[in-house]
C-alpha positions in Angstrom: -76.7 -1.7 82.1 -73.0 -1.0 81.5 -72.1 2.4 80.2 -68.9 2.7 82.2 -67.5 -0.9 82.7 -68.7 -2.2 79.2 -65.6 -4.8 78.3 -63.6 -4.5 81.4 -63.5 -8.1 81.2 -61.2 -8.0 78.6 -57.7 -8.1 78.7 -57.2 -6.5 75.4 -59.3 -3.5 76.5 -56.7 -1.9 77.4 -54.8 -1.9 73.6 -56.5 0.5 70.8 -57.0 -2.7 68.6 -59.1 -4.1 71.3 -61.3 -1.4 72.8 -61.9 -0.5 68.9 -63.4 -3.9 68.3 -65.9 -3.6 71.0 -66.9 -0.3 69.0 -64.4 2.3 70.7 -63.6 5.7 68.9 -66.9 5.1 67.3 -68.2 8.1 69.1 -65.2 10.6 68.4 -65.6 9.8 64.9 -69.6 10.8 64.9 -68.5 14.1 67.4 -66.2 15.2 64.7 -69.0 14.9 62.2 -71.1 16.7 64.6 -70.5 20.8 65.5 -68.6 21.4 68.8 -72.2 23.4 69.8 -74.1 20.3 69.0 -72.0 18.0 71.4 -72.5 20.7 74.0 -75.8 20.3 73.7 -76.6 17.3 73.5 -74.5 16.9 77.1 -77.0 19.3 78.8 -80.5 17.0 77.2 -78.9 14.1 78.4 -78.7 15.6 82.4 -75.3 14.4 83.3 -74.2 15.9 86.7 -70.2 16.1 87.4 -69.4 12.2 89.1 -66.5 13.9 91.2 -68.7 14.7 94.6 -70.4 18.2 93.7 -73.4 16.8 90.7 -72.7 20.0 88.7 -74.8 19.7 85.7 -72.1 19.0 83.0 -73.1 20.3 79.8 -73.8 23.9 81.8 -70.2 23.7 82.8 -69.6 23.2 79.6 -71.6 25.7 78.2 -69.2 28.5 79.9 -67.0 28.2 77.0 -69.5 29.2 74.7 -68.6 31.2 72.2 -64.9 30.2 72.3 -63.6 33.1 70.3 -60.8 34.0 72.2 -56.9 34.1 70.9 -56.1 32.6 74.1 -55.8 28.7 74.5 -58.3 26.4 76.2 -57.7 23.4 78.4 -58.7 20.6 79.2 -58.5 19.1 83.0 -58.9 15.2 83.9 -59.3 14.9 87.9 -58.0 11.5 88.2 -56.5 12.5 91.8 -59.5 10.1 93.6 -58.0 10.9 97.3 -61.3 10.5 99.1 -61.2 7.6 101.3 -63.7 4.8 100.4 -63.3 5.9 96.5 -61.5 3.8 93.9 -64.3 4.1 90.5 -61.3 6.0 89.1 -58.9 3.9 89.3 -61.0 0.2 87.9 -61.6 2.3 84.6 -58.2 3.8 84.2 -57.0 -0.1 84.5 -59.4 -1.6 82.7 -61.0 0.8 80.3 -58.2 3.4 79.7 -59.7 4.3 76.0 -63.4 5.3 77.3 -61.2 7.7 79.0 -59.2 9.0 76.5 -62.0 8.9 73.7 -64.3 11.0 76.1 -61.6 13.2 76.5 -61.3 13.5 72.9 -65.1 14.0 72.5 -64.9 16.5 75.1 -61.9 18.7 73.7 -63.9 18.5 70.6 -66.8 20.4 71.9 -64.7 22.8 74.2 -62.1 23.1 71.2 -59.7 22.7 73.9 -55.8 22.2 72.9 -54.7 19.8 75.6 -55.7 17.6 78.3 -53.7 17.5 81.9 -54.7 14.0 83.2 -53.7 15.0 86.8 -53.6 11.4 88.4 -53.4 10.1 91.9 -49.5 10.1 92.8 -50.3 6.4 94.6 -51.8 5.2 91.5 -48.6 4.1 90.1 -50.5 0.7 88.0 -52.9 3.2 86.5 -50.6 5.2 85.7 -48.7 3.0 83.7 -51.5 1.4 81.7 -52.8 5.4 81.1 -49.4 6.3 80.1 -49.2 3.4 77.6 -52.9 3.9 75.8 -51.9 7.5 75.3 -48.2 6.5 74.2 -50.4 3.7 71.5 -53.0 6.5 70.6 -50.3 9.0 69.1 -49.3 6.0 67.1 -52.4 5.6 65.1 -53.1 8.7 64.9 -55.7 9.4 67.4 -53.9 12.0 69.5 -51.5 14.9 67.9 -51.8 17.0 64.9 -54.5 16.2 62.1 -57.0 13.8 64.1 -58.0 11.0 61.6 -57.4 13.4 58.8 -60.0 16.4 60.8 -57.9 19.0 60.7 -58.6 19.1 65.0 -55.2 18.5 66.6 -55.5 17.3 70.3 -52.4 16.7 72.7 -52.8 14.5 76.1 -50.5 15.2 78.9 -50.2 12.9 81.9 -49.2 14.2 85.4 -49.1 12.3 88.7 -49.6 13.7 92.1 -47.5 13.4 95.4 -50.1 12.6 97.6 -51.9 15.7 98.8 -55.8 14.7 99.0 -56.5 18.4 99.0 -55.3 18.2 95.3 -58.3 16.7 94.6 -59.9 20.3 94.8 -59.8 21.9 91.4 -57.9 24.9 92.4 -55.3 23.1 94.0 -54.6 21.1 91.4 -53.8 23.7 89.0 -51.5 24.9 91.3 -50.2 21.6 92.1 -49.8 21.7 88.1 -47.8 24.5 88.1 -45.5 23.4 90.0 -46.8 25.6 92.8 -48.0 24.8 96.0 -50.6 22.4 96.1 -53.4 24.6 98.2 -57.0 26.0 96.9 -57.4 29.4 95.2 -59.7 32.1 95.6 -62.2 32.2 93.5 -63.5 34.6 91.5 -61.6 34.1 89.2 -63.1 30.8 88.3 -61.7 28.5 86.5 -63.8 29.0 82.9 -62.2 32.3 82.5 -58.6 32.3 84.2 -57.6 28.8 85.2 -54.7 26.7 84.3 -51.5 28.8 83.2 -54.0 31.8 83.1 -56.1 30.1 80.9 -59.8 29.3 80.0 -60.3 25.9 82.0 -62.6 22.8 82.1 -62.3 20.5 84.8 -64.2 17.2 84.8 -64.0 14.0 86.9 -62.4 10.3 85.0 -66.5 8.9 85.8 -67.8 11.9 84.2 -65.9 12.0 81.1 -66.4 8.7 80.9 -69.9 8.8 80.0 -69.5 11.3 76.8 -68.9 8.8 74.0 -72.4 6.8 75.2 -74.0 10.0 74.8 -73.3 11.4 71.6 -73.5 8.3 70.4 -77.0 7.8 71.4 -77.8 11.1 71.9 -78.6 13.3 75.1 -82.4 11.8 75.4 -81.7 8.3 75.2 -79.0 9.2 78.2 -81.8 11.0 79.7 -83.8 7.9 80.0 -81.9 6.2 82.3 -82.0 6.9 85.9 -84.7 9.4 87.3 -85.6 12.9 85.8 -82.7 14.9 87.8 -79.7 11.9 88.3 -79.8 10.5 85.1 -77.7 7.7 84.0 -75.5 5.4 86.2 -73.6 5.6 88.6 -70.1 3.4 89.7 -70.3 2.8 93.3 -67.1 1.7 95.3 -68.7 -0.6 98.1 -66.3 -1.9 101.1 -67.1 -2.7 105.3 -68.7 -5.2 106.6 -70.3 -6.6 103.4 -69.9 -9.9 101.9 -68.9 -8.8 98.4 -66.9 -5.5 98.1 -66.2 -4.0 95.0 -67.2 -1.7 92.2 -70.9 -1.2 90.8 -72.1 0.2 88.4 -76.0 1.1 88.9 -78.7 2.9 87.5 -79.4 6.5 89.3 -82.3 5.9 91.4 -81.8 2.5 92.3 -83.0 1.4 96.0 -79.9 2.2 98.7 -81.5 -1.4 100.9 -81.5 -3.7 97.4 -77.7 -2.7 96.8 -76.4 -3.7 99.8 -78.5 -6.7 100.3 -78.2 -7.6 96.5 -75.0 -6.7 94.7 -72.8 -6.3 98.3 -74.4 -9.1 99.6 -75.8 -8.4 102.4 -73.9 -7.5 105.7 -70.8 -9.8 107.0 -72.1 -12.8 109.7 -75.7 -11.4 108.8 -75.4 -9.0 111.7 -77.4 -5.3 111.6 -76.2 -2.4 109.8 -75.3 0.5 112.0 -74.3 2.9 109.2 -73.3 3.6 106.5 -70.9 6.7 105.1 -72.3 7.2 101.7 -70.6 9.4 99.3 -66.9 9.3 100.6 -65.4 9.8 104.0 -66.6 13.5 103.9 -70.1 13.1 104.1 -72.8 12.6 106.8 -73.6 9.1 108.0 -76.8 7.5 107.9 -77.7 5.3 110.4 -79.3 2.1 109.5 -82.7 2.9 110.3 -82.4 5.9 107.8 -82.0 4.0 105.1 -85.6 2.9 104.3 -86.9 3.9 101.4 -83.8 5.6 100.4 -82.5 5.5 96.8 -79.1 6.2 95.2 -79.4 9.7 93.6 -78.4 13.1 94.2 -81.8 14.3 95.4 -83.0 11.4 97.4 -79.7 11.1 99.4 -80.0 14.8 99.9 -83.4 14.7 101.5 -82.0 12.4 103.8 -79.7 14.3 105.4 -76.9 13.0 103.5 -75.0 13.1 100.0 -74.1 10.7 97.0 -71.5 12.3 96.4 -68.3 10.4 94.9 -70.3 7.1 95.6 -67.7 5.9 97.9 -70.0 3.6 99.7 -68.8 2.5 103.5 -70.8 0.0 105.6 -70.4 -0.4 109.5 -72.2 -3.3 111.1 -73.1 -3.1 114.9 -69.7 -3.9 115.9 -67.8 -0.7 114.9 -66.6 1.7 118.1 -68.0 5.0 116.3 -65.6 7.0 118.3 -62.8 4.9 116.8 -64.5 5.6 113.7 -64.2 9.5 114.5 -61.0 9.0 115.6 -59.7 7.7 112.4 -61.0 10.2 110.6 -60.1 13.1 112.4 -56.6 11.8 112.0 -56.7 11.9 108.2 -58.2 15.3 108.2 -55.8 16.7 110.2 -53.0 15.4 108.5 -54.6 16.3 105.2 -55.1 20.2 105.4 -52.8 22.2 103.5 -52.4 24.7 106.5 -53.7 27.7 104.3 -56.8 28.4 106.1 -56.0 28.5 110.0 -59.4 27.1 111.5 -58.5 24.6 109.0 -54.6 23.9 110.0 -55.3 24.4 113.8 -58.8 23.5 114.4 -58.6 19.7 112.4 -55.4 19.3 115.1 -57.6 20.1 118.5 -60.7 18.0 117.4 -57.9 15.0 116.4 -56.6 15.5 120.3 -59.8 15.7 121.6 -61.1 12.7 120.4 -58.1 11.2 121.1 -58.4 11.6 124.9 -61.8 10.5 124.4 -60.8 7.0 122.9 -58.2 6.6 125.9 -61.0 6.9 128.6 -60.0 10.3 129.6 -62.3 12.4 128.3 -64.1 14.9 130.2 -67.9 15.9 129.9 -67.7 19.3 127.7 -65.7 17.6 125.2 -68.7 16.5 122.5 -69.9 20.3 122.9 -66.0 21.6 122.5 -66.0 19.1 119.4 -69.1 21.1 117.7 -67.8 24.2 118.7 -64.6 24.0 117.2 -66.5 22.4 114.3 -68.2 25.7 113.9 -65.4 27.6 114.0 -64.3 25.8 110.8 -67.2 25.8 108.5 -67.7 28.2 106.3 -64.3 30.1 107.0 -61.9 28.6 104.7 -61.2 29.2 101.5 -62.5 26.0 100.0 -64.1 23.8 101.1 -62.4 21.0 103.0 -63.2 22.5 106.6 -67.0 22.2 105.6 -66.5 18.6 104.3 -64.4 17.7 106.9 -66.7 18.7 110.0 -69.9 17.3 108.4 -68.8 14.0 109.3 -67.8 14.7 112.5 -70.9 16.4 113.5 -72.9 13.7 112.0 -71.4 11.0 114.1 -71.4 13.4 117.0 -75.0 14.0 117.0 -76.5 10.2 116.2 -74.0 8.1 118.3 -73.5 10.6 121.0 -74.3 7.8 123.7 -71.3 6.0 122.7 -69.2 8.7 123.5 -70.7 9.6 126.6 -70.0 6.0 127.5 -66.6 6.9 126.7 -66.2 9.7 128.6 -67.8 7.9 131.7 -64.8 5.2 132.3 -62.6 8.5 133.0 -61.7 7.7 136.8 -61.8 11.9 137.2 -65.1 12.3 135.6 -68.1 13.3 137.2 -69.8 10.7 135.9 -67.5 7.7 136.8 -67.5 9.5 140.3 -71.1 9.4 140.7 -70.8 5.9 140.1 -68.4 5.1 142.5 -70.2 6.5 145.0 -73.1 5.1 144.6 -71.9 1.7 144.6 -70.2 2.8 148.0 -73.5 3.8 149.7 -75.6 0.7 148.7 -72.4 -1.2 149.8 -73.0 0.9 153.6 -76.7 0.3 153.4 
């Protein structure tokens, strides 16, 4: 069923004329017959959880804003920074399918009666970006973006912001920040967002998937939305699928759908036909699974939970039996550790030692303590920085740690100093005297 790639095929999607013959701006036409309240909640019937990593329900977040007297502005905040390795949803719909964006943004500032949207997009994404810029450039034209919205009386502005590269942009705070002009490094919160966000203001933040899915529901309604998927991950998902599979790319599947069928049906199967080792599920930042652990697994929020791991942003990594896990570690400690802000310092310095110490591991010169140094310094991070980067960024790490372990070990025994390697060496010696 396609909710979120519907007409991607097309070329014209990407002008007004097109996506409006496929039925687009349909649904902002019905929202603006509907009250803002009604929107909201039909949002919350239909179950929709935020598609950006952290499955807040959406039409709760929305329902912050509720009532929206208040002399000061509201705004309107499009994550389309999609920095987490393995994840590139975002980007396939802001090529292909631009106006689902921009007419769930439009549905969505209805019901917030928000005054602008900041598209904050991915500084790398320079395509997207251009197509983006364009369909908003094309929607002011005819008169579905400015003052006077098909003759409403709603006026609606669209502004389009790209990035320089920080991934830790991708975290709300930081993005307003990084709006700002400021710094681009998380906030504390309280305040949240809802109440003093961008500029000061009252501030909704939603991911390019989730928005995405608004037109479908108001105009089917909440319950129809509901339908689809399993009671608490409704609707469907886009999964971004690369490794060792025979066809990479992007899916879009029902919310409950069997983790085994999707790599054996829409990837594929594996590369050569050789045995899954693991997979890294939701995005670089989140626990592997080994392949034994995904029996009777399915692709939801719940059931990835209760097995040890998390959808996530759906950025779906397979590793066949071939991959060195503590080259796997490695490169991922290196991306960390380049990608802190340097706010938080367990964050700044400890991401740096774990990099080094895995590091030495790779080069054979590891020493025994190292994979319990590694978890300690991992627990020195969690849960003490401000956001929470240092808690996604350890979870992998300690993940890989604890169910590959022997591969590290095996690592650490080639050291010519270590214990272990010396053993070795002299037992070989006395069977060689005996």
């Amino acid at each position: 069923m396609k909710i979120l790639l519907k007409g991607i095929e097309f070329d014209d999607n990407v002008s007004v004329a097109g996506y409006q013959s496929r039925g687009g701006y349909e649904s902002f036409r019905k929202a603006l017959s509907m009250s803002p309240d009604s929107v909201v909640d039909e949002v919350k019937k239909s179950g929709l959880r935020g598609r950006g990593g952290a499955g807040f329900p959406t039409g709760i977040k929305w329902s912050f804003f509720i009532p929206r007297k208040t002399e000061k502005p509201i705004y309107l905040i499009i994550n389309a920074d999609e920095s987490e390795p393995g994840t590139f949803k975002d980007r396939l719909i802001m090529e292909r399918n631009p106006h689902l964006l921009l007419e769930g943004i439009l549905c969505g500032a209805w019901a917030l009666q928000a005054q602008k949207t900041f598209i904050y997009i991915r500084g790398e994404y320079a395509y997207p970006y251009t197509v983006m810029k364009q369909a908003i450039k094309e929607c002011y034209e005819k008169g579905l973006l400015g003052q006077n919205i098909l003759g409403s009386g709603f006026s609606h502005d669209v502004i389009i912001h790209r990035g320089a590269g920080a991934y830790i942009c991708g975290e709300e705070t930081a993005l307003m920040n990084s709006l700002e002009g400021k710094k681009g490094q998380p906030r504390l919160k309280p305040p949240f967002p809802a109440g003093y966000g961008l500029y000061g203001m009252p501030t909704n933040i939603n991911n390019v998937e989730t928005i995405c899915n608004i037109p479908f529901i108001v105009q089917n309604g909440g319950d129809a939305y509901f339908k689809i998927g399993v009671e608490k991950s409704s609707g469907t998902k886009l999964i971004s699928a690369s490794g060792h599979i025979k066809k990479p790319g992007i899916y879009e599947v029902e919310m409950g759908y069997p983790l085994l069928d999707f790599i054996n049906n829409e990837c594929g199967g594996m590369l050569e036909g050789r045995k899954i080792k693991c997979i890294i599920p939701g995005g670089s930042s989140t626990p592997v699974m080994t392949g034994e652990e995904l029996v009777g697994v399915n692709l939801d929020y719940e059931s990835m939970r209760l097995a040890g791991s998390s959808l996530g942003c759906a950025g779906f990594m397979v590793l066949d039996d071939t991959a060195d896990m503590v080259e796997v570690l490695l490169n991922l400690t290196k991306f960390y550790a380049h990608e802190s802000c340097g706010q938080c310092t367990p964050c700044r310095e400890g991401g740096h030692w774990i990099e080094k110490i895995v590091q030495r591991i790779a080069d054979g010169q590891g020493r025994p303590e190292d994979i319990a140094l590694i978890q300690s310094v991992c627990g020195q991070i969690a849960g003490h920085t401000i956001c929470a980067f240092g808690d996604t960024m350890v979870m992998p790490y300690q993940s890989i740690l604890k169910k590959f372990a022997s591969e590290f070990e095996a690592k650490i025994s080639l050291n010519p100093n270590s214990l272990v390697a010396k053993s070795k060496r002299l037992a070989v010696l006395q069977e060689n005297q005996l």
